[in-house]
DOTISE-88595 format. One record per residue: x, y, z negated of N, C-alpha, C, O, CB in turn; residue number from 1. Coordinates in steps of 0.02 Angstrom, whole numbers. Glycine has a CB too. Layout:
residues N
X|Y|Z|X|Y|Z|X|Y|Z|X|Y|Z|X|Y|Z|NUM
...
This chain:
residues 183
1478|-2309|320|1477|-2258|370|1443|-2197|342|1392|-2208|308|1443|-2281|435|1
1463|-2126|350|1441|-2073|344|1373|-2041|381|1337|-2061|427|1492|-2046|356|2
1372|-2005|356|1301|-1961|383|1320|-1954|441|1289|-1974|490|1279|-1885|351|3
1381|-1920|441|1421|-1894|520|1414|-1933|584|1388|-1923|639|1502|-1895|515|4
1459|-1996|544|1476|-2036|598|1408|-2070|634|1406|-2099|689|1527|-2091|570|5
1369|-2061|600|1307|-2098|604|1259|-2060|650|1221|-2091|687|1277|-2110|532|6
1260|-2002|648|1229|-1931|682|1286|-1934|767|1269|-1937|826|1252|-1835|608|7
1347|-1931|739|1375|-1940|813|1375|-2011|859|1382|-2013|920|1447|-1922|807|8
1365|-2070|811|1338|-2121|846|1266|-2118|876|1252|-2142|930|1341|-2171|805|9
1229|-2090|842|1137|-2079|872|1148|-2050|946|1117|-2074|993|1077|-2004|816|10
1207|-1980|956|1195|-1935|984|1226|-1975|1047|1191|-1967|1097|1217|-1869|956|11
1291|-2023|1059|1302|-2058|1087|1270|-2124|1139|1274|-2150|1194|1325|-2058|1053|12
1234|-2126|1072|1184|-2173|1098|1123|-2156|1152|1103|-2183|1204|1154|-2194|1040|13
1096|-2075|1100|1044|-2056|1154|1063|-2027|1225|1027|-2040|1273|1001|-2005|1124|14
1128|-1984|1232|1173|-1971|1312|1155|-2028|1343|1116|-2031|1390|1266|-1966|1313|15
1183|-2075|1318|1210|-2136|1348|1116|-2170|1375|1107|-2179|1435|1270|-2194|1273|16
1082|-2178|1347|1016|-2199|1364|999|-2131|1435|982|-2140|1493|956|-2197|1280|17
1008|-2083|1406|966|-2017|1441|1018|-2019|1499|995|-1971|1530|959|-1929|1389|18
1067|-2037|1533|1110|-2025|1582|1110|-2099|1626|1127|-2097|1685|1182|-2000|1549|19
1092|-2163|1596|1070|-2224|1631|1055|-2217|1695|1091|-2230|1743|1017|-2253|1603|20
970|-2185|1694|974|-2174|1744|987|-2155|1801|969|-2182|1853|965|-2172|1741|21
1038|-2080|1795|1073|-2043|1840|1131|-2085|1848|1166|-2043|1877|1087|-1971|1818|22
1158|-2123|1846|1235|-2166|1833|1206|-2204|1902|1225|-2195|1960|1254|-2227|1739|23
1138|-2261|1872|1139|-2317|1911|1106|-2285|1956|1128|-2312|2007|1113|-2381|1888|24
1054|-2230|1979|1052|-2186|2039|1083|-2200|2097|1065|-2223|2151|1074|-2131|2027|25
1129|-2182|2074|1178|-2185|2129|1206|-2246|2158|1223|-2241|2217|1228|-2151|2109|26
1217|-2310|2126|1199|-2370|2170|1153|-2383|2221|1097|-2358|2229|1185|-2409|2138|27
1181|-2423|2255|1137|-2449|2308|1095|-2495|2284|1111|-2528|2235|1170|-2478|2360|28
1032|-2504|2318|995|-2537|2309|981|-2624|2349|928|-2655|2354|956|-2489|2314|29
1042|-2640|2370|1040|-2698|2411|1130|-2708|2413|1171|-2664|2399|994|-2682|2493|30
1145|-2772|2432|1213|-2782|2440|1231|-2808|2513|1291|-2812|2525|1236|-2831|2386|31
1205|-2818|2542|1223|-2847|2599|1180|-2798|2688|1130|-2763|2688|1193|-2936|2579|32
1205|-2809|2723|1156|-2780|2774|1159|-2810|2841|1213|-2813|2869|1167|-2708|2784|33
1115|-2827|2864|1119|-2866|2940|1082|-2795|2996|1024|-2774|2997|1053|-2962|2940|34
1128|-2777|3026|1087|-2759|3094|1083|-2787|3170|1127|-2816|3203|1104|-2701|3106|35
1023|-2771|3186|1024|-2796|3261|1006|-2747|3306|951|-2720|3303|977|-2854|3275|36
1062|-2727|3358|1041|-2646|3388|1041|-2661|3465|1093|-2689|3483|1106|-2574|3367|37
996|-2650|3513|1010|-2634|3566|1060|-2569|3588|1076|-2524|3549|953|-2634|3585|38
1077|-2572|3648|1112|-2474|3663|1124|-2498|3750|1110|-2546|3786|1228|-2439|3600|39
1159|-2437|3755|1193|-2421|3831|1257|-2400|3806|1268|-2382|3749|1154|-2357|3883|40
1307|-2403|3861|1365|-2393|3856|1400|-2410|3918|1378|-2444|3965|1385|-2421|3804|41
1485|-2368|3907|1520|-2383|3978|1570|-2326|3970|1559|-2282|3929|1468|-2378|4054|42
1620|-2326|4005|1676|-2295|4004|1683|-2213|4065|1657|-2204|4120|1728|-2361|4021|43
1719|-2175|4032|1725|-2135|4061|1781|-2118|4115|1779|-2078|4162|1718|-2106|4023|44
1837|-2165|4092|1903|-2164|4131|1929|-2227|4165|1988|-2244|4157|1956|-2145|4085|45
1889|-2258|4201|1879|-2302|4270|1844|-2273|4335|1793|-2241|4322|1837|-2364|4253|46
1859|-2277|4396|1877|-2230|4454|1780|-2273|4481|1731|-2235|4476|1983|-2252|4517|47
1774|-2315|4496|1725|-2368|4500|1680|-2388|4447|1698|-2431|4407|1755|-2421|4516|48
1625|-2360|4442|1600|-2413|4386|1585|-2375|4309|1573|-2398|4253|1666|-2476|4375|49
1590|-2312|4333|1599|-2235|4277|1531|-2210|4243|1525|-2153|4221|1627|-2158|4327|50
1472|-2265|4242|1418|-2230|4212|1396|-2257|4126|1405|-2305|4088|1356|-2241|4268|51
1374|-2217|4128|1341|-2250|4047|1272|-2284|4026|1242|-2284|3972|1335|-2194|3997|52
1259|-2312|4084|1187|-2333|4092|1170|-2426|4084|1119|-2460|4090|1167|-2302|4175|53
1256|-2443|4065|1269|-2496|4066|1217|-2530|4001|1191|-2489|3964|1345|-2497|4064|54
1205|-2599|3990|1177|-2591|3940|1201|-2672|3885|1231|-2719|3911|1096|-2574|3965|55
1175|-2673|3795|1230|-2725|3767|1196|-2717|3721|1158|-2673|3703|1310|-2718|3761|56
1218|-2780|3691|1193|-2795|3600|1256|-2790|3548|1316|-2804|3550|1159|-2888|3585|57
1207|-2762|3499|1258|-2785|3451|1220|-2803|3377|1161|-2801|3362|1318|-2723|3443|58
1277|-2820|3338|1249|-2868|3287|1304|-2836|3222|1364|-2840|3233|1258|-2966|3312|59
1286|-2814|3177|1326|-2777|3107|1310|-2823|3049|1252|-2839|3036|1295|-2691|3083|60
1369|-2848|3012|1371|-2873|2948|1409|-2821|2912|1463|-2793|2918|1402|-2942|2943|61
1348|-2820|2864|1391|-2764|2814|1388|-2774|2740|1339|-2797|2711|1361|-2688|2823|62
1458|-2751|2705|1435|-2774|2619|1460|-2694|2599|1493|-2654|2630|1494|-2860|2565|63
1420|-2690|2516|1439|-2625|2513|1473|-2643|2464|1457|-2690|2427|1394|-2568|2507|64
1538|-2600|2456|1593|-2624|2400|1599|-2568|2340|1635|-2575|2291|1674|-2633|2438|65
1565|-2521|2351|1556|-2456|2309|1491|-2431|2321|1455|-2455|2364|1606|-2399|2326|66
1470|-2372|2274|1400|-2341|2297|1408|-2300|2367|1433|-2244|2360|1369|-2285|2235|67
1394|-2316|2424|1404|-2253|2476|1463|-2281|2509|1492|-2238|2543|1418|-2169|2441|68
1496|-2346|2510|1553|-2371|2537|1542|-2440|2575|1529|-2482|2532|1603|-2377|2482|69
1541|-2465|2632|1512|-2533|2640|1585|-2542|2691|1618|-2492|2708|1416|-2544|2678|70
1601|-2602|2709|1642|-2637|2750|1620|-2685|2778|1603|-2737|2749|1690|-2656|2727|71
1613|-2668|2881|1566|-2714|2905|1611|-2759|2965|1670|-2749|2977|1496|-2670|2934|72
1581|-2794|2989|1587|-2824|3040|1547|-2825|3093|1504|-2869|3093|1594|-2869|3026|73
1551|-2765|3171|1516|-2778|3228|1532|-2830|3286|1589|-2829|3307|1514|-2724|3254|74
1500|-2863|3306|1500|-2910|3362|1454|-2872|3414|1399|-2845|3405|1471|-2988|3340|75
1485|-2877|3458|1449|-2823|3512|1455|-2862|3607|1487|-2913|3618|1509|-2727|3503|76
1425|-2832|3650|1444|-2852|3725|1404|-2816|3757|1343|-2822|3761|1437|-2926|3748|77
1456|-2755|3793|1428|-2742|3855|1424|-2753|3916|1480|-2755|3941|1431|-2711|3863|78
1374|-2764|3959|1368|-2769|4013|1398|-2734|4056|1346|-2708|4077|1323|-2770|4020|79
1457|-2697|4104|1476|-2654|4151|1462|-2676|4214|1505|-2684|4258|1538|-2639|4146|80
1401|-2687|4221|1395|-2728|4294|1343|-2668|4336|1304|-2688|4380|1348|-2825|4285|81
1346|-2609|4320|1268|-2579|4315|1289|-2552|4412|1251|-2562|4460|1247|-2490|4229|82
1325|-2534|4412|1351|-2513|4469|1394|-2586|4479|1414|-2622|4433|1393|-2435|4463|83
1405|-2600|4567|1435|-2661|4574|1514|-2702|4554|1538|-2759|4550|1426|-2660|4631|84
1533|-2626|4545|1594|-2652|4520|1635|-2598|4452|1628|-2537|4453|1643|-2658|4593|85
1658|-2617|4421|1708|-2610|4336|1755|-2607|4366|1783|-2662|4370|1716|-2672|4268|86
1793|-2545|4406|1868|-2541|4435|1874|-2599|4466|1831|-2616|4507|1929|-2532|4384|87
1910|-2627|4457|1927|-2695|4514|1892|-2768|4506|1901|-2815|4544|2009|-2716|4509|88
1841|-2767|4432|1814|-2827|4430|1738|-2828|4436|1699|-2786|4413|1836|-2857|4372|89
1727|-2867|4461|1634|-2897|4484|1620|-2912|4410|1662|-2929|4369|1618|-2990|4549|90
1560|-2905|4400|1497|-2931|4360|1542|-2916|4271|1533|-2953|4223|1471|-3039|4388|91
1579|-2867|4272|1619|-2864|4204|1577|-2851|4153|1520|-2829|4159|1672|-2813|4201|92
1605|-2866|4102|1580|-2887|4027|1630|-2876|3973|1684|-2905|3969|1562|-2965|4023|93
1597|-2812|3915|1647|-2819|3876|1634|-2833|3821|1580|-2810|3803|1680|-2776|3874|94
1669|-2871|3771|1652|-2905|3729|1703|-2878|3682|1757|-2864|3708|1647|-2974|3745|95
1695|-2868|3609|1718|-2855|3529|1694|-2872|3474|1635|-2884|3466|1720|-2801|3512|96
1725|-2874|3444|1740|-2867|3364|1778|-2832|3315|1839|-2822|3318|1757|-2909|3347|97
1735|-2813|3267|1773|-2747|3232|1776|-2751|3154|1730|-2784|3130|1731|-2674|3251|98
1816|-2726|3113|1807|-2713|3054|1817|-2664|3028|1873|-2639|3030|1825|-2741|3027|99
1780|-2643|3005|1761|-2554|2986|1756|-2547|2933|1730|-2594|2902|1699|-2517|3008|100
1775|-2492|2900|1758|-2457|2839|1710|-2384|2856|1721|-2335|2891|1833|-2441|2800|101
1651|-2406|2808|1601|-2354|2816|1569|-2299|2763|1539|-2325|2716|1553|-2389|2837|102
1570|-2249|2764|1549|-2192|2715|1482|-2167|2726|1468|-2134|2776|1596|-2133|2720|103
1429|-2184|2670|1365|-2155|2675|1339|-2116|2639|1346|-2129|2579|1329|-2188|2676|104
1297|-2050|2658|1300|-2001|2635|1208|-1978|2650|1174|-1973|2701|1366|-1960|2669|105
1195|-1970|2577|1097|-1987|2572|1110|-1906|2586|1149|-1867|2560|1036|-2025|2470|106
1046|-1897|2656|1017|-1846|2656|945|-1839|2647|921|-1896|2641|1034|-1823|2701|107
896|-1787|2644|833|-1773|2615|799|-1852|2646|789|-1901|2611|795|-1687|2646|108
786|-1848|2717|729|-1917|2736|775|-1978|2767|749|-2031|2783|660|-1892|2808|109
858|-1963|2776|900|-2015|2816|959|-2038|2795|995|-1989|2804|916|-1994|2874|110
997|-2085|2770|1051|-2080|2789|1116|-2092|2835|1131|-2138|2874|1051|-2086|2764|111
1142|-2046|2820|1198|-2021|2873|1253|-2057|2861|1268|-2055|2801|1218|-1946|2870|112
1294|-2092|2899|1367|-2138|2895|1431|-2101|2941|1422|-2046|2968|1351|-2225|2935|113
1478|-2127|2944|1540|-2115|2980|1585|-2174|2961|1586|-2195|2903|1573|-2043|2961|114
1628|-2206|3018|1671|-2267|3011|1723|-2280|3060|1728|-2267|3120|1630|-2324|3011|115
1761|-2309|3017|1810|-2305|3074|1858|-2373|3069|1883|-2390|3015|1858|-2232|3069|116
1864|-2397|3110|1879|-2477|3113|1932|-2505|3165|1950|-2464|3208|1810|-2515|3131|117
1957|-2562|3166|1990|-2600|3215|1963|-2664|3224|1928|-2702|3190|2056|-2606|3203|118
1994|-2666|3290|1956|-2764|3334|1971|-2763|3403|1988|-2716|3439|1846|-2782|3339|119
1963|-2824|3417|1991|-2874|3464|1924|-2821|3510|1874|-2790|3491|1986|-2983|3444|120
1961|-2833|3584|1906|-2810|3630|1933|-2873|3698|1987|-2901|3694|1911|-2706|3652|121
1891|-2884|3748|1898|-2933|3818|1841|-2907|3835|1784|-2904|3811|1902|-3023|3817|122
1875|-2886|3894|1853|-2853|3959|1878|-2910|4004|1937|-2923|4012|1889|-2774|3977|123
1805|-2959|4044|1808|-2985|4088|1740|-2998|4133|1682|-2986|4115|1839|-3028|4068|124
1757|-3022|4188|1723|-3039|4252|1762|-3059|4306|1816|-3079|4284|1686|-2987|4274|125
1760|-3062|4361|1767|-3086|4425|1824|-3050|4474|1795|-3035|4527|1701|-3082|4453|126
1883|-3034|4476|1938|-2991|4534|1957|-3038|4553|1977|-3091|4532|1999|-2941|4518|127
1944|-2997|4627|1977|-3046|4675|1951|-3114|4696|1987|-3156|4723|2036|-3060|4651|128
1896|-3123|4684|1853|-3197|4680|1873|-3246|4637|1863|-3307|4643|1852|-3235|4742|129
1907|-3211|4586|1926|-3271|4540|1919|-3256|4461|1954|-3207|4448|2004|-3293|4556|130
1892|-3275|4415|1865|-3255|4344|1941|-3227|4323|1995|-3255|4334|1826|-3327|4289|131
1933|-3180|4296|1992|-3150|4246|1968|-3105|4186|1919|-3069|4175|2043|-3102|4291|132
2012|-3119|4158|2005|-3052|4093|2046|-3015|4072|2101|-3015|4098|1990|-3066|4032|133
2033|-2974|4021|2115|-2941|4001|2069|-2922|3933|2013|-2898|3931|2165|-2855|4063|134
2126|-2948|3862|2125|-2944|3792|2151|-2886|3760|2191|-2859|3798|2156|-2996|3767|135
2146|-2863|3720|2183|-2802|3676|2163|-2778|3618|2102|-2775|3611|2186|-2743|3708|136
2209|-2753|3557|2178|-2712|3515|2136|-2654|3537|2133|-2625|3591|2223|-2690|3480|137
2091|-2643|3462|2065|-2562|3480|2035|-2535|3427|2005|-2572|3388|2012|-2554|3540|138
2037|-2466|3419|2001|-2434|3374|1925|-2397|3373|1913|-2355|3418|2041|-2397|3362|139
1886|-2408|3335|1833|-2374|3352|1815|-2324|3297|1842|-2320|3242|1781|-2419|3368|140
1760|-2283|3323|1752|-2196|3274|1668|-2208|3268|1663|-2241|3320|1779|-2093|3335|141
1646|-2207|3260|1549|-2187|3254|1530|-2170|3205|1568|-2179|3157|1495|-2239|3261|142
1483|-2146|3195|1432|-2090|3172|1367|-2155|3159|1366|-2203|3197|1411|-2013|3247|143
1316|-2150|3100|1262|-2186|3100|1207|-2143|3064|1222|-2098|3025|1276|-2252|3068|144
1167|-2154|3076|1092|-2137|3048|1037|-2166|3042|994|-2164|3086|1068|-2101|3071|145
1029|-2207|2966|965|-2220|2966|896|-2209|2912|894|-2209|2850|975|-2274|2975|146
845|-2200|2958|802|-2205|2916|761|-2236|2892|719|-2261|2930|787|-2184|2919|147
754|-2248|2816|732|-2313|2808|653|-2314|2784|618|-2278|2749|781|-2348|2758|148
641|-2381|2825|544|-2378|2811|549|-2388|2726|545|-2338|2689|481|-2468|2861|149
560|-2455|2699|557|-2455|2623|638|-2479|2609|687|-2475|2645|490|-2514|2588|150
632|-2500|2556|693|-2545|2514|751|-2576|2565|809|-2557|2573|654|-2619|2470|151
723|-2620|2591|743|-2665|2632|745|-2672|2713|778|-2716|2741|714|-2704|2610|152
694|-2613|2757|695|-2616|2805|709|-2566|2834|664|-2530|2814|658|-2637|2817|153
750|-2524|2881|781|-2484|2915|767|-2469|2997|770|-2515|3038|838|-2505|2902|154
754|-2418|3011|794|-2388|3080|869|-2369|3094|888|-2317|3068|766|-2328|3095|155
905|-2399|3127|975|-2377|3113|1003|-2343|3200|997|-2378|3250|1028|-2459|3080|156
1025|-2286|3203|1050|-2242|3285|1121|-2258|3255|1131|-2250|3195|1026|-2132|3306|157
1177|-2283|3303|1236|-2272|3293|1269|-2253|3382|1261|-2286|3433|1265|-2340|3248|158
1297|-2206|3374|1360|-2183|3406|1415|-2193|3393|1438|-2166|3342|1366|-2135|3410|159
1455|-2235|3432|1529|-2247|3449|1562|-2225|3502|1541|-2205|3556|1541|-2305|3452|160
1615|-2231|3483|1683|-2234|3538|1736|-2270|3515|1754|-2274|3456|1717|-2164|3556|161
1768|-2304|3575|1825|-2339|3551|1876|-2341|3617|1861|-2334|3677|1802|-2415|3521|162
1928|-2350|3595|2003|-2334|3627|2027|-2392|3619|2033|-2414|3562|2053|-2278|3595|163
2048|-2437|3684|2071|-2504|3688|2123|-2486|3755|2113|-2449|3802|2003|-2567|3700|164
2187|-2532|3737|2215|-2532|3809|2223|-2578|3868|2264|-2623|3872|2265|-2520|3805|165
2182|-2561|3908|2164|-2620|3938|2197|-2573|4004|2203|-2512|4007|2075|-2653|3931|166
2219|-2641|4067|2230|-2580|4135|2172|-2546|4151|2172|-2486|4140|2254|-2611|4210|167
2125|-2571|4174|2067|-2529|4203|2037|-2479|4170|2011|-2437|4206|2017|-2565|4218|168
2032|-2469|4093|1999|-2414|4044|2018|-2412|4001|2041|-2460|3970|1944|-2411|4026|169
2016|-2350|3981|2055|-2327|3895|1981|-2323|3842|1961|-2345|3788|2107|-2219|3898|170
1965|-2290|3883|1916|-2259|3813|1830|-2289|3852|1816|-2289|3912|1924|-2134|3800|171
1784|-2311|3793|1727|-2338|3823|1688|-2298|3736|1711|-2291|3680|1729|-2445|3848|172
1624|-2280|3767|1579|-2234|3726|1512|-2276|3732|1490|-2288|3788|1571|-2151|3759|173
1476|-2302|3670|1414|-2329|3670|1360|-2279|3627|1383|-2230|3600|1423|-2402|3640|174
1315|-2287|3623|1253|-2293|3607|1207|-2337|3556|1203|-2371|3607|1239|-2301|3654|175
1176|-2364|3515|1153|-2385|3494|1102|-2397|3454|1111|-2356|3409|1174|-2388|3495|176
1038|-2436|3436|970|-2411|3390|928|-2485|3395|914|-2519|3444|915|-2332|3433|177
919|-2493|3340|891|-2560|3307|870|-2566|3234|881|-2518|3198|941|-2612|3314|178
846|-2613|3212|823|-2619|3139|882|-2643|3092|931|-2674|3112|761|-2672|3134|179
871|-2627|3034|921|-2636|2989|880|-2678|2936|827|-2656|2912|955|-2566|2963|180
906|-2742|2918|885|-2767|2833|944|-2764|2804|1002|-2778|2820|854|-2849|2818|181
904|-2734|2732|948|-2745|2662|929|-2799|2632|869|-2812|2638|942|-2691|2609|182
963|-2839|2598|961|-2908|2546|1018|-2870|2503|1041|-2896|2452|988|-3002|2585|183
């Protein structure tokens, strides 16, 4: 080998050391994420039963498949019982599951998400004195923000909406805020 080649191998070498760090930067620092969020929520387009004061859990599995890219799974249930009746049903309850694709985006002290997903939704309780439900696709949109105490432990705010067709409601808008772990 030449002087040359040998000088452009060094110089290769040292980029390649001196840019390491900025490369793996940008990875995440955890692969997996569990959240557990309280919120309120409830629909806007049911005649009966129209407030948002309703209240529900939810539960996020998330993996990240790129730096700034994760694909999760929410399990969620709201309560619509807050007022006595959900359009035509007593003590209603809505229940989902979703799978989302999510985009995260580091700002100075938080980061900021956006996602957008599909899942099963059931909306049930009690019409007519007799248990019923009604099943359907649906899509959901939210916004997330969290800030994180260290490595591994999080504040996470998420805002949703989602569009399901169900007879009694189209569109239902939540709320949400709980802790986040990274593993």
């Amino acid at each position: 080998m030449n002087r040359d080649h040998r000088l452009l191998a060094a110089f290769f070498l040292v980029s390649a050391l001196l840019l390491s760090p900025a490369i793996s930067g940008g990875q995440e620092l955890y692969t997996y994420t569990v959240d557990l969020l309280g919120g309120i929520g409830g629909s806007p387009d049911v005649e009966q039963g129209d407030g948002f004061d309703n209240t529900g859990l939810q539960v996020n599995l998330s993996m990240v498949t790129e730096p700034g890219t994760h694909v999760g799974v929410r399990v969620g249930k709201l309560g619509l019982d807050s007022d006595e009746f959900f359009g035509s049903f007593e003590e209603a309850e809505l229940s989902y599951l979703t799978l989302a694709g999510e985009y995260r985006f580091p700002q100075t002290y938080y980061e900021s998400g956006i996602y957008i997903g599909l899942g099963g939704y059931r909306l049930e309780g009690t019409r007519f004195g007799e248990d019923d439900d009604d099943t359907a696709p649906g899509l959901s949109l939210g916004v997330t923000g969290e800030f994180k105490f260290n490595r591994w432990l999080g504040l996470l705010i998420e805002l949703s909406g989602h569009y399901v067709d169900f007879d009694e409601a189209q569109l239902f808008g939540m709320a949400h805020g709980g802790l986040s772990v990274h593993f």
